[in-house]
LUMNU-11684 format. One record per residue (C-alpha): residue number from 1; residue in one letter; x, y, z. Coordinates in steps of 0.02 Angstrom, whole numbers. Layout:
! LUMNU-11684
NODE   n res     c1     c2     c3
NODE NUM   A      X      Y      Z
...
! end
This chain:
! LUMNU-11684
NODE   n res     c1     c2     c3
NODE   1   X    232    -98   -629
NODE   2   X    166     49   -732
NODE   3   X    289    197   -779
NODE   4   X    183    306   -709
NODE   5   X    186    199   -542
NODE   6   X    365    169   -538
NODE   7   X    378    369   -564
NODE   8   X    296    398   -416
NODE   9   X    366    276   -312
NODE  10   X    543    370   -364
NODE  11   X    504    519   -326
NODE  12   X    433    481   -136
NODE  13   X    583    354    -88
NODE  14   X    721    452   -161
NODE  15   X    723    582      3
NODE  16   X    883    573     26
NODE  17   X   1040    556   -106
NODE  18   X   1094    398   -157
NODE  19   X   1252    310   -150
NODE  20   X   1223    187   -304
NODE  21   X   1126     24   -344
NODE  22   X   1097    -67   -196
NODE  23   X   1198   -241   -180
NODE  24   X   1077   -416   -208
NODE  25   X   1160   -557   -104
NODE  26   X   1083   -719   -182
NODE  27   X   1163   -910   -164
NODE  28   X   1322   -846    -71
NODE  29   X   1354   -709   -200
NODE  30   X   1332   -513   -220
NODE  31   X   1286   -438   -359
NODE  32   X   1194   -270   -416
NODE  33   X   1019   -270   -508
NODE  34   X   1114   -224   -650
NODE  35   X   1228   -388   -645
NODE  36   X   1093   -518   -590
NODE  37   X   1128   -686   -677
NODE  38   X    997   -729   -796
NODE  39   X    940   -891   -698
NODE  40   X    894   -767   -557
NODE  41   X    721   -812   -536
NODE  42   X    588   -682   -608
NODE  43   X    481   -680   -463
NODE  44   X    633   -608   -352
NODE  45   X    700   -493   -510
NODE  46   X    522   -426   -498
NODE  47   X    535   -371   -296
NODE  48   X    719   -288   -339
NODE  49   X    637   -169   -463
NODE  50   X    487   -149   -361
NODE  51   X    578    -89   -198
NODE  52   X    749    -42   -286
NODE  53   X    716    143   -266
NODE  54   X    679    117    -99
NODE  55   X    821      7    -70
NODE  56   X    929    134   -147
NODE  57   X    858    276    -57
NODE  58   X    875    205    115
NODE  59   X   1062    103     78
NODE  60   X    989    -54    101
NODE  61   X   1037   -213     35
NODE  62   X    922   -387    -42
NODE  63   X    960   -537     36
NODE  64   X    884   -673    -59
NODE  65   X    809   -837      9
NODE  66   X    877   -967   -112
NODE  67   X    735  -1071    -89
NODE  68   X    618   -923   -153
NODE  69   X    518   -893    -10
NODE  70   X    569   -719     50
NODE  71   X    670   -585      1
NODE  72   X    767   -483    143
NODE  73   X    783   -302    150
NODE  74   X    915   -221    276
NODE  75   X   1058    -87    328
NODE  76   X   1164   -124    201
NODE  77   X   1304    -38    344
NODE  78   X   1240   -182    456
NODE  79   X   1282   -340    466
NODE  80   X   1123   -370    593
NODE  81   X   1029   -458    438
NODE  82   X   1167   -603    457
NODE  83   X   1094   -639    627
NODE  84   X    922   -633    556
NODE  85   X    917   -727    419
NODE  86   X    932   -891    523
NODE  87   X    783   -838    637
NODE  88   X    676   -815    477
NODE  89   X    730   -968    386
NODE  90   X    684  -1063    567
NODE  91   X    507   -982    558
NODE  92   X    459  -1019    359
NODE  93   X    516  -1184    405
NODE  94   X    406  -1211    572
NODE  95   X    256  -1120    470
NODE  96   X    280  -1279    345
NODE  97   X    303  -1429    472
NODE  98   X    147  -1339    597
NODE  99   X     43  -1315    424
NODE 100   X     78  -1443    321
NODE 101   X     -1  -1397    131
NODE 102   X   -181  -1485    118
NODE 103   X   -227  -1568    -53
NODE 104   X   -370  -1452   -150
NODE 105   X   -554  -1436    -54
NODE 106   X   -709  -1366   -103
NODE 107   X   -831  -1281      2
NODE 108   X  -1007  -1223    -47
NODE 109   X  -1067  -1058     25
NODE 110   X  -1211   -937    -34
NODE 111   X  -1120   -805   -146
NODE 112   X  -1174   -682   -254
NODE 113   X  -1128   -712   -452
NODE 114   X  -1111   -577   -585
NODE 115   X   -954   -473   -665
NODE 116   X   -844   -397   -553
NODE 117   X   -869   -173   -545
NODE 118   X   -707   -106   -543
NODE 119   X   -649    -85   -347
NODE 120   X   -630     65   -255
NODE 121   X   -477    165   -267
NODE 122   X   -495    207    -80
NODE 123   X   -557     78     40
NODE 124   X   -554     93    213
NODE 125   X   -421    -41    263
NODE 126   X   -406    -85    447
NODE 127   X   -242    -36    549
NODE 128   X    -74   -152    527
NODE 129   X   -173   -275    421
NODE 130   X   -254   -188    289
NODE 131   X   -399   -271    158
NODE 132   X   -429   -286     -4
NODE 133   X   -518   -401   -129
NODE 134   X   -441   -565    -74
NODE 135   X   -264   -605   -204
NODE 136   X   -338   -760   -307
NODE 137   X   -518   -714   -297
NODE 138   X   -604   -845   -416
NODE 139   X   -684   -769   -579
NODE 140   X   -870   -748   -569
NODE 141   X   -972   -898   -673
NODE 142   X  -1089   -779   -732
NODE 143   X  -1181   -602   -752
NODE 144   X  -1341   -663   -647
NODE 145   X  -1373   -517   -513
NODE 146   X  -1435   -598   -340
NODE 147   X  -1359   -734   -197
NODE 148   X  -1349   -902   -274
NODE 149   X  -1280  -1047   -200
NODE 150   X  -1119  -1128   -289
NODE 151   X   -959  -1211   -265
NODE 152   X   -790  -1091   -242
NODE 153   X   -614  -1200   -240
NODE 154   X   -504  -1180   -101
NODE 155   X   -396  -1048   -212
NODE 156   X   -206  -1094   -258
NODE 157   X   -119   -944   -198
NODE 158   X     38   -922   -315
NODE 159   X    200   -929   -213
NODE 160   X    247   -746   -219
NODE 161   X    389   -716   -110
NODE 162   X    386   -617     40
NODE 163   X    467   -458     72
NODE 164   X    532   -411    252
NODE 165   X    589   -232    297
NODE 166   X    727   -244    425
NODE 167   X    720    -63    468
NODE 168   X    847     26    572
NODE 169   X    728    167    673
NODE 170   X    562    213    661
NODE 171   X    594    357    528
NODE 172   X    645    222    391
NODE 173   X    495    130    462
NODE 174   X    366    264    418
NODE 175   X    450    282    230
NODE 176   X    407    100    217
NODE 177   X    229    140    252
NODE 178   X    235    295    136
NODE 179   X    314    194    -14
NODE 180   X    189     64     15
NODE 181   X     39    190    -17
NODE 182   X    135    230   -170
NODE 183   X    144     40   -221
NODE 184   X    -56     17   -194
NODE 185   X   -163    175   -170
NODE 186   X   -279     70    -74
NODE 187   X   -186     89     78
NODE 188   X   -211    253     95
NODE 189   X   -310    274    245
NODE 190   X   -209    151    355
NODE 191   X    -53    256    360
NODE 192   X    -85    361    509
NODE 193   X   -128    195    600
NODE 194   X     18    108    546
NODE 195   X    133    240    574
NODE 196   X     86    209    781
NODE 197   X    136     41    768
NODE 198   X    307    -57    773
NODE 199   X    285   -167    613
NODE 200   X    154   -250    497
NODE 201   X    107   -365    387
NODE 202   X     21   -365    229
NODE 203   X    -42   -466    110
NODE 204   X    -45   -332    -30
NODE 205   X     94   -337    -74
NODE 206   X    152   -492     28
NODE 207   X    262   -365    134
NODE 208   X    299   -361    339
NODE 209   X    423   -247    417
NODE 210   X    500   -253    578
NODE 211   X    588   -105    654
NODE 212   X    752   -165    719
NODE 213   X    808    -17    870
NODE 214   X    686     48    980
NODE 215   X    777    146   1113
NODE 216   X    595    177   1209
NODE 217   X    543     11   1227
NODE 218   X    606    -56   1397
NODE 219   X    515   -217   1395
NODE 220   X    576   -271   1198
NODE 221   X    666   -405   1078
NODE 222   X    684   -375    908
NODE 223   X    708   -565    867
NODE 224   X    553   -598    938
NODE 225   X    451   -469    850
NODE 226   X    537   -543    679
NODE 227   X    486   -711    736
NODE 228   X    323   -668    738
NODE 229   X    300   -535    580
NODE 230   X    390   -689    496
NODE 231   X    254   -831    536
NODE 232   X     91   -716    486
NODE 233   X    180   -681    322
NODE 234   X    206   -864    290
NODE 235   X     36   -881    325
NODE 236   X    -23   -734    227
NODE 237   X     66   -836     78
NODE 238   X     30  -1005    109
NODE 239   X   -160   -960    165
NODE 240   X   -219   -810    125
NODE 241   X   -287   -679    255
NODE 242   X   -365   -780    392
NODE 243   X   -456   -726    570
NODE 244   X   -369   -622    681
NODE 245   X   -369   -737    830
NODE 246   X   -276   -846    695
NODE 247   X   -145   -744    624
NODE 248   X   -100   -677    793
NODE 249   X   -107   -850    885
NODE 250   X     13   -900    753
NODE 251   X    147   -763    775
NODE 252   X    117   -814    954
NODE 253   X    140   -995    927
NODE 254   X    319   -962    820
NODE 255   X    373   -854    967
NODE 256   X    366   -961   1106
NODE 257   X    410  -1100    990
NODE 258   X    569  -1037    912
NODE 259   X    593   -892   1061
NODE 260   X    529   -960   1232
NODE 261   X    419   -843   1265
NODE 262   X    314   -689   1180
NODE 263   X    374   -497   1150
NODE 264   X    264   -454   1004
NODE 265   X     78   -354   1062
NODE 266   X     13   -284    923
NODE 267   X   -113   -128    954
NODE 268   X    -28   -133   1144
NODE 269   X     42     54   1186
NODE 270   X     57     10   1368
NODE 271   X    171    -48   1505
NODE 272   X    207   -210   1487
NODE 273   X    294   -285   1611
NODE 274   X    437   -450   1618
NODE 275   X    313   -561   1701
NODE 276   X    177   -554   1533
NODE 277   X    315   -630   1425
NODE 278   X    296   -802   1486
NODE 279   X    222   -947   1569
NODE 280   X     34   -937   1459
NODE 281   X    -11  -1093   1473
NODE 282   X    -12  -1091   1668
NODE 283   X   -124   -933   1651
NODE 284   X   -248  -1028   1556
NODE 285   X   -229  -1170   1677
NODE 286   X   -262  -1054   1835
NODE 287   X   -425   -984   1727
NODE 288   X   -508  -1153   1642
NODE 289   X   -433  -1290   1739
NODE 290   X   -514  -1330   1920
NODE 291   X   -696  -1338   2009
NODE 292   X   -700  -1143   1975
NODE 293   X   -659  -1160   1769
NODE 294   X   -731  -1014   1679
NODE 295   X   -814  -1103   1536
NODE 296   X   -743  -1111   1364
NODE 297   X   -831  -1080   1224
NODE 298   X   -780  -1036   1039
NODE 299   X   -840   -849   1050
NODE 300   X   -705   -834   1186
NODE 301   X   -569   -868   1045
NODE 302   X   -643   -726    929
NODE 303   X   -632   -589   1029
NODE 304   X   -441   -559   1001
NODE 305   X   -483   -418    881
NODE 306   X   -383   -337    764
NODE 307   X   -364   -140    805
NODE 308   X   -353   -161    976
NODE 309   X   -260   -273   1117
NODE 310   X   -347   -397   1249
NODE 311   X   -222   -480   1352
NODE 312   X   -321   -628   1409
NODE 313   X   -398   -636   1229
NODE 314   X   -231   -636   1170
NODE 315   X   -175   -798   1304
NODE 316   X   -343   -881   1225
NODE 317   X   -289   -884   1032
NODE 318   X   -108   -938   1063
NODE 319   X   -193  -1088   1185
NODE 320   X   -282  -1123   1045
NODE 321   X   -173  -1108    893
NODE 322   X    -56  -1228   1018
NODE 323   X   -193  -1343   1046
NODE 324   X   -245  -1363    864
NODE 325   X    -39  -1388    782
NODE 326   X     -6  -1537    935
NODE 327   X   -172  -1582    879
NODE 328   X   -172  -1609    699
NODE 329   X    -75  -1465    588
NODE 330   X   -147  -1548    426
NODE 331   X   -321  -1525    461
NODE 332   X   -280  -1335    534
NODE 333   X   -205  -1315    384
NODE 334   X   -338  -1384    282
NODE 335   X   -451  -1274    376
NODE 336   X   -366  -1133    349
NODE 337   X   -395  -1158    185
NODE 338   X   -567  -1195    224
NODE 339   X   -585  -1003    276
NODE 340   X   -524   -937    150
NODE 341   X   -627   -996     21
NODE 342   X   -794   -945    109
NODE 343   X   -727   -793    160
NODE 344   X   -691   -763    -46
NODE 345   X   -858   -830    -79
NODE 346   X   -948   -717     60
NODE 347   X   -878   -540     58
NODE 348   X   -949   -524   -115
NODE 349   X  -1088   -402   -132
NODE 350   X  -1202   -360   -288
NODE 351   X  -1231   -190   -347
NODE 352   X  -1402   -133   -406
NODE 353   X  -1329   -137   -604
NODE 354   X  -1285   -324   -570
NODE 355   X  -1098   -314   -546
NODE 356   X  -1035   -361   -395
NODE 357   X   -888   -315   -279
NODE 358   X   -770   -396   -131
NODE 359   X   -823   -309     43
NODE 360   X   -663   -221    110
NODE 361   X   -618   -287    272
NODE 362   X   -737   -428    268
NODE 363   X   -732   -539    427
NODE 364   X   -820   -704    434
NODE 365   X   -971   -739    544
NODE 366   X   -927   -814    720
NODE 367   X  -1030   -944    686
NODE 368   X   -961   -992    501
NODE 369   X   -805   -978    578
NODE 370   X   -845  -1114    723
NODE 371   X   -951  -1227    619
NODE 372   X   -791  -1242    484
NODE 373   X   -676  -1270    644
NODE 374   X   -792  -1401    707
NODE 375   X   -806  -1517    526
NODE 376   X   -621  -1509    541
NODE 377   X   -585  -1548    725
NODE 378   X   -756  -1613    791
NODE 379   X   -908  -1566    896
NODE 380   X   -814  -1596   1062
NODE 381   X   -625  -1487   1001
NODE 382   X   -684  -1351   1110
NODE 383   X   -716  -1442   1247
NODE 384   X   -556  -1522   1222
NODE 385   X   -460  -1377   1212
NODE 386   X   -529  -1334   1387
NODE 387   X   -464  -1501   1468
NODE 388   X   -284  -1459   1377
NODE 389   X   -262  -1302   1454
NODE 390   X   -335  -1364   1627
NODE 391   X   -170  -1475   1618
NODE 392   X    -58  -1323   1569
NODE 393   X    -67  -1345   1379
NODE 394   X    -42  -1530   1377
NODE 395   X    110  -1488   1294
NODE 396   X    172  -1668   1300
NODE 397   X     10  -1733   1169
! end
């Protein structure tokens, strides 16, 4: 972090006076940034200075996974983070039994070659999941302008840890979104978006908050929506960015896993009522099972879109996120993978002076997307899929 950075993110979070360093509880043990042992690990010394004013500014305290997979950010007057921090270590841990990591792969996909131009200081990111050049991108092979066909590795994402925002109201909520702008500029132009929503998660920086009281909502479970914020950023570090109908079918998988039943509907500013919370899979049984099936086919799973809500788009991606974990979790892992090396490989563009750039907010082809699912799972996976819901999920596979 530059001084000029960490400048500015002081002067936006400290809005309010502070009552002194904020306390870091790591390995069953509380101590202030100041006082951190020198085997605290450098990744996790590294999110305390990064969010410290905002920590401070807000009186909230670090809990630290010992295990160096997330670092918590709460009330520090609340204890609420003590019934948390179970639910969160449940879902890291279900992200790594569902997605087991797959040994290294290599794709080959038509990509354009050349340096990299410098990116733009303003994309236009999309609402609660903004884009950027992919984290890992691999280094161009050469200054050739024009689409040539090569090889792009599966990249190694480094295990940065994840920070979660435990915030009390929706006021601390949209200073999260503020300080984030401050952290990367790119961001920007998804604040007004963001500030509409209940939560997000990012994976610049690897960041997801969670707004614990929401007097309004009638039909709501914080747990839940943690559960779910939790899983995409697991994913997000494990796998990179992947597909909408992905991410979200994933939060929705960790929900009714760990939960029972869903409470998270992102982009949904609507009623919703007690009877939408459960009982998916005999929805998609009543619509693909029978002499009257509607037809499944893999253009059905894409169309839960991010920016807006779908409900029976939404039933569709957790059927299938289901489906694919009984199925085999290694090869969805692997093929998450899978994605996002051609997605690295395809959102590059050339420029006319034969630089190239990453394509903000890139989504993969239907079809790329289908044909990658189908070398994993086979021709006959969607098809299969169908017959699994027809028997209400086929939970017992």
């Amino acid at each position: 972090m530059t001084n000029l950075l960490l400048t500015a993110c002081l002067a936006l979070a400290l809005v309010s006076p502070s009552s002194g360093d904020s306390e870091v509880h790591w390995r069953g043990k509380a101590y202030t940034p100041a006082t951190l042992p020198a085997t605290f690990d450098l990744r996790m010394r590294e999110v305390v200075v990064r969010w410290g004013a905002f920590a401070r500014s807000n009186e909230l305290r670090f809990d630290v996974d010992a295990n160096g997979r997330f670092v918590v950010l709460s009330p520090q007057a609340s204890q609420y983070v003590e019934h948390a921090k179970p639910l969160i270590d449940k879902t890291f841990d279900l992200a790594e039994r569902a997605l087991p990591t797959p040994p290294p792969r290599t794709v080959t996909a038509e990509a354009p070659v050349g340096p990299a131009a410098k990116p733009a200081d303003e994309p236009t990111p999309l609402p609660e999941d903004p884009e950027e050049p992919p984290a890992g991108a691999p280094p161009p092979t050469g200054k050739t302008a024009g689409a040539e066909v090569r090889t792009v590795t599966a990249v190694e994402l480094a295990p940065a840890p994840a920070v979660i925002l435990l915030l009390q109201n929706h006021a601390a909520y949209e200073r999260s979104v503020h300080y984030l702008v401050a952290l990367e500029s790119y961001l920007k132009p998804w604040v007004d978006e963001a500030s509409t929503e209940s939560g997000y998660a990012l994976e610049r920086p690897l960041c997801g908050s969670m707004v614990i009281d929401q007097p309004d909502q009638e039909e709501w479970n914080p747990d839940n929506e943690i559960v779910n914020r939790c899983m995409q950023l697991a994913v997000l570090q494990r796998s990179g960015r992947q597909p909408n109908w992905i991410m979200q079918g994933l939060g929705w998988y960790a929900e009714f896993e760990l939960q029972g039943s869903a409470y998270c509907f992102p982009y949904r500013h609507e009623f919703v009522s007690i009877a939408e919370h459960s009982d998916w899979d005999e929805l998609l049984a009543n619509r693909y099972g029978g002499r009257d099936a509607t037809p499944l086919e893999f253009a059905d799973l894409v169309e839960c879109k991010r920016g807006s809500w779908n409900t029976a788009a939404a039933h569709r991606a957790w059927g299938a996120i289901d489906y694919l974990v009984r199925k085999d979790g290694a090869a969805l892992s692997a093929l998450l993978q899978d994605l996002r090396a051609e997605t690295v490989a395809k959102s590059r563009r050339d420029l006319p002076d034969g630089t190239w750039i990453t394509e903000t907010g890139f989504e993969l082809p239907t079809a790329d997307q289908e044909r990658l699912l189908l070398l994993r799972f086979g021709p006959k996976v969607v098809a299969d899929m169908q017959r699994a819901w027809s028997r209400g999920g086929d939970r017992k596979r």
